[in-house]
MMTF fields as JSON, N, C-alpha, C and O atoms, coordinates in Angstrom:
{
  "mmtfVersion": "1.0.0",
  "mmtfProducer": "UNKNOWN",
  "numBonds": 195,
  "numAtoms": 196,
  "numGroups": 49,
  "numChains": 1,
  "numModels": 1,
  "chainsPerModel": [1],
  "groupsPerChain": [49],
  "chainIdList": ["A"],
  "bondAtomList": [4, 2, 8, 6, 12, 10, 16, 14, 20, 18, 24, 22, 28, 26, 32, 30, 36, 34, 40, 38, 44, 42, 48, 46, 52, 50, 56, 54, 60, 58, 64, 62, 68, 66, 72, 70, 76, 74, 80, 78, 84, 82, 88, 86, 92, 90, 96, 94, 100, 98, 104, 102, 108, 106, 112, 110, 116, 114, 120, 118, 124, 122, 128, 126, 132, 130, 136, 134, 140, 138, 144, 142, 148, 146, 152, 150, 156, 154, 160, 158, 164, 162, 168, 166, 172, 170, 176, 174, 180, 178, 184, 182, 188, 186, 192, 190],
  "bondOrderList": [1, 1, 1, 1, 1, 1, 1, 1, 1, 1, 1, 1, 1, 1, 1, 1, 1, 1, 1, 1, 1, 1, 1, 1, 1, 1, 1, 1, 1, 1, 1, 1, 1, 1, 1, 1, 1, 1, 1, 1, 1, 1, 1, 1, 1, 1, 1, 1],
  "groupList": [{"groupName": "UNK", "atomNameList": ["N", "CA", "C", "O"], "elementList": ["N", "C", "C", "O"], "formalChargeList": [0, 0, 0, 0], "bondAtomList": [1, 0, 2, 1, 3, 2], "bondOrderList": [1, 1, 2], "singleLetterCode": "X", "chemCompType": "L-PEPTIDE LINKING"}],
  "groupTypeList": [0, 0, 0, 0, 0, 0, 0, 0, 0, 0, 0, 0, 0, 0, 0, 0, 0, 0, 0, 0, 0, 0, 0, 0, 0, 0, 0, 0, 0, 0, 0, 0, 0, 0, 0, 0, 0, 0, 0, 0, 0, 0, 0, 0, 0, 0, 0, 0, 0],
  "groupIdList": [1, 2, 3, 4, 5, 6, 7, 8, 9, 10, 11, 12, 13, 14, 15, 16, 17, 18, 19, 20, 21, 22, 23, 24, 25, 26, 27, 28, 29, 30, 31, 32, 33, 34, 35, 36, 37, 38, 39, 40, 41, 42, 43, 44, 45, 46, 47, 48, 49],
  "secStructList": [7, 7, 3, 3, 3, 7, 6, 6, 1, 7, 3, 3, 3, 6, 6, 3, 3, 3, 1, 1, 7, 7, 2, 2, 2, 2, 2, 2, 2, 2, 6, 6, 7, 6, 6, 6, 7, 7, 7, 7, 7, 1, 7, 6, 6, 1, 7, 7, 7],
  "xCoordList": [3.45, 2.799, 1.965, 2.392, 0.681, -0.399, -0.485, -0.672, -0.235, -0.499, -1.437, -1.225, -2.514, -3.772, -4.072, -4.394, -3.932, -4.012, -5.578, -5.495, -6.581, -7.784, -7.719, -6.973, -8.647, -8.606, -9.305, -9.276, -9.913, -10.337, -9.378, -9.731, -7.955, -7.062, -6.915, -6.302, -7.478, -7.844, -6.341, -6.212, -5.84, -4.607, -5.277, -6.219, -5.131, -4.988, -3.391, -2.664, -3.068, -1.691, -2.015, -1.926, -2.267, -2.685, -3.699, -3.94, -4.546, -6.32, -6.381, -7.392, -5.592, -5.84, -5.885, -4.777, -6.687, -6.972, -5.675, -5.123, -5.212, -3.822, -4.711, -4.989, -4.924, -5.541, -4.078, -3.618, -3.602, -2.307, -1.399, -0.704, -1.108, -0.456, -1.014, -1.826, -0.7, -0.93, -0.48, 0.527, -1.093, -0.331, 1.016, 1.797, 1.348, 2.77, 3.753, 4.862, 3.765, 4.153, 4.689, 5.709, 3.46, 3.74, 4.682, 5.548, 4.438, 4.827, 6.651, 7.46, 6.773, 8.03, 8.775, 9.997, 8.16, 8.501, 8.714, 9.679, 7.977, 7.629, 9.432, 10.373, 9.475, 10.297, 11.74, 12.737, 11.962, 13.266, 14.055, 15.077, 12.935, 13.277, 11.907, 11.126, 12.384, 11.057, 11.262, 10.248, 12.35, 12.551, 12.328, 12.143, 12.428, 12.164, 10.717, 10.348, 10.186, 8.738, 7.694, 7.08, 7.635, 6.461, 5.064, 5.115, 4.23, 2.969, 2.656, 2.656, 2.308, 1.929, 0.497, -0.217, -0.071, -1.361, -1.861, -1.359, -2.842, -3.378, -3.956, -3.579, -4.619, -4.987, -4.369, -4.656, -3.688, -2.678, -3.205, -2.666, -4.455, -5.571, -6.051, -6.333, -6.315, -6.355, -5.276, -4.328, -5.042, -4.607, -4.75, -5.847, -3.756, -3.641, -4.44, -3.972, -5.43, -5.776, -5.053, -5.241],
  "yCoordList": [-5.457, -4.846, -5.91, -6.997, -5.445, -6.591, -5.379, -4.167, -6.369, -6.238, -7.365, -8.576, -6.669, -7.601, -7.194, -6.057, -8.262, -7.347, -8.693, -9.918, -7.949, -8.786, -9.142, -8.432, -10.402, -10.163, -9.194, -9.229, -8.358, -7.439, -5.492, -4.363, -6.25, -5.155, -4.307, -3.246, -4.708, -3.329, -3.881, -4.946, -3.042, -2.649, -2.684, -1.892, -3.234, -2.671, -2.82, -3.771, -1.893, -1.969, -1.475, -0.429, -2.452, -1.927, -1.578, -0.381, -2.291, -1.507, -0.542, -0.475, -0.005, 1.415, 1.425, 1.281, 1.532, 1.827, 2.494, 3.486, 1.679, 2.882, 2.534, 1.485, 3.633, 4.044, 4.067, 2.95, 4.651, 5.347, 4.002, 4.351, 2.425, 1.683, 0.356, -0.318, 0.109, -1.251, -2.09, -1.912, -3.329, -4.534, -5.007, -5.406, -4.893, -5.307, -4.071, -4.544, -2.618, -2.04, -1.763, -1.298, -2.299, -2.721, -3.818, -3.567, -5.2, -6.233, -5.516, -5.258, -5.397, -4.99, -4.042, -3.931, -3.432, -2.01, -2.715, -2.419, -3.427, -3.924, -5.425, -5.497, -5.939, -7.337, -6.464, -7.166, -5.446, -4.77, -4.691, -5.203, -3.682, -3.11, -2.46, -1.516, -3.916, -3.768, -3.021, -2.556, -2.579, -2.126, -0.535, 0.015, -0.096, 1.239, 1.658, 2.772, 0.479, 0.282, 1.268, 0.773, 2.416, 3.22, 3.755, 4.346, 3.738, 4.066, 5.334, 5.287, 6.835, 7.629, 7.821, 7.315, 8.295, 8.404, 9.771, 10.805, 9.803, 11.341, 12.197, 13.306, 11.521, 12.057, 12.518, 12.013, 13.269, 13.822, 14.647, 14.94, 14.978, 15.804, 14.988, 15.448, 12.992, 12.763, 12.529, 12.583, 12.179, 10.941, 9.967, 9.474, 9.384, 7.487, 7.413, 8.2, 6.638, 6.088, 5.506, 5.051],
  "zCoordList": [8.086, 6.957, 6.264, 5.876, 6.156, 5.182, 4.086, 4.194, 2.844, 1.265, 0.875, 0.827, 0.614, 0.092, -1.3, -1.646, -2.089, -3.481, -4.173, -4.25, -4.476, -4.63, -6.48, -7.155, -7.262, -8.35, -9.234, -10.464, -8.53, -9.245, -9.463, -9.806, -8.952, -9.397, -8.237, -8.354, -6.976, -6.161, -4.536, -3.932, -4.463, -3.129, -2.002, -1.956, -1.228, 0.435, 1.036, 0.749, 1.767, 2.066, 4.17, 4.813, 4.4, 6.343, 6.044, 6.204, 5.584, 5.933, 4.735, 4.036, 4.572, 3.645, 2.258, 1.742, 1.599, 0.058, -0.53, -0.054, -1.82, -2.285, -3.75, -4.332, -3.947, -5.498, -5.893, -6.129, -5.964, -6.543, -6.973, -7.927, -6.594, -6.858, -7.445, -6.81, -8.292, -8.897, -8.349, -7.663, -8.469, -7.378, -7.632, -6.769, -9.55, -9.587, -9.264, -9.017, -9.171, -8.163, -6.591, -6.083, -6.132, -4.956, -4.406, -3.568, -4.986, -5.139, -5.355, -4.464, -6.554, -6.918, -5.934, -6.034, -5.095, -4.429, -2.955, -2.25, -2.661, -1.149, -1.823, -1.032, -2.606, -2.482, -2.935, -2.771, -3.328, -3.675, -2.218, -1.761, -1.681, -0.357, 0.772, 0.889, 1.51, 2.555, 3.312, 3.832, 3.718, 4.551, 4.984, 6.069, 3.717, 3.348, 2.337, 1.964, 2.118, 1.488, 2.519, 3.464, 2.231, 2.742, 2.36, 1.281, 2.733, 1.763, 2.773, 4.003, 1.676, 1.839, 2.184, 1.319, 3.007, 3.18, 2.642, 3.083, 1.697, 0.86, 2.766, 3.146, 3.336, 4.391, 5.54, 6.625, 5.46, 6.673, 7.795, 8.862, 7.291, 8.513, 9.434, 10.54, 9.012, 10.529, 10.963, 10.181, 12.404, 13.595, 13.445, 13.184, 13.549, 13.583, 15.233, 16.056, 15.636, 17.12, 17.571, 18.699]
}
């Protein structure tokens, strides 16, 4: 899992844009429990390639 969190406030979590999470969110969510740390994708109409 790549968490890229830039200084202008903005998430990538695998390539993918998460509007929905703030970085100290993530941060907090991903170091509690990685293991079960999942990010929802709004787009469920595509296929992963």
């Amino acid at each position: 899992m790549l968490i890229e969190i830039f200084t202008n406030g903005s998430v990538l979590i695998d390539g993918q844009d998460s509007e929905n999470y703030r970085a100290e969110e993530v941060l907090y969510d991903y170091l509690v429990n990685p293991a079960g740390f999942k990010v929802h994708n709004k787009k469920t109409g595509k296929k992963a390639a």
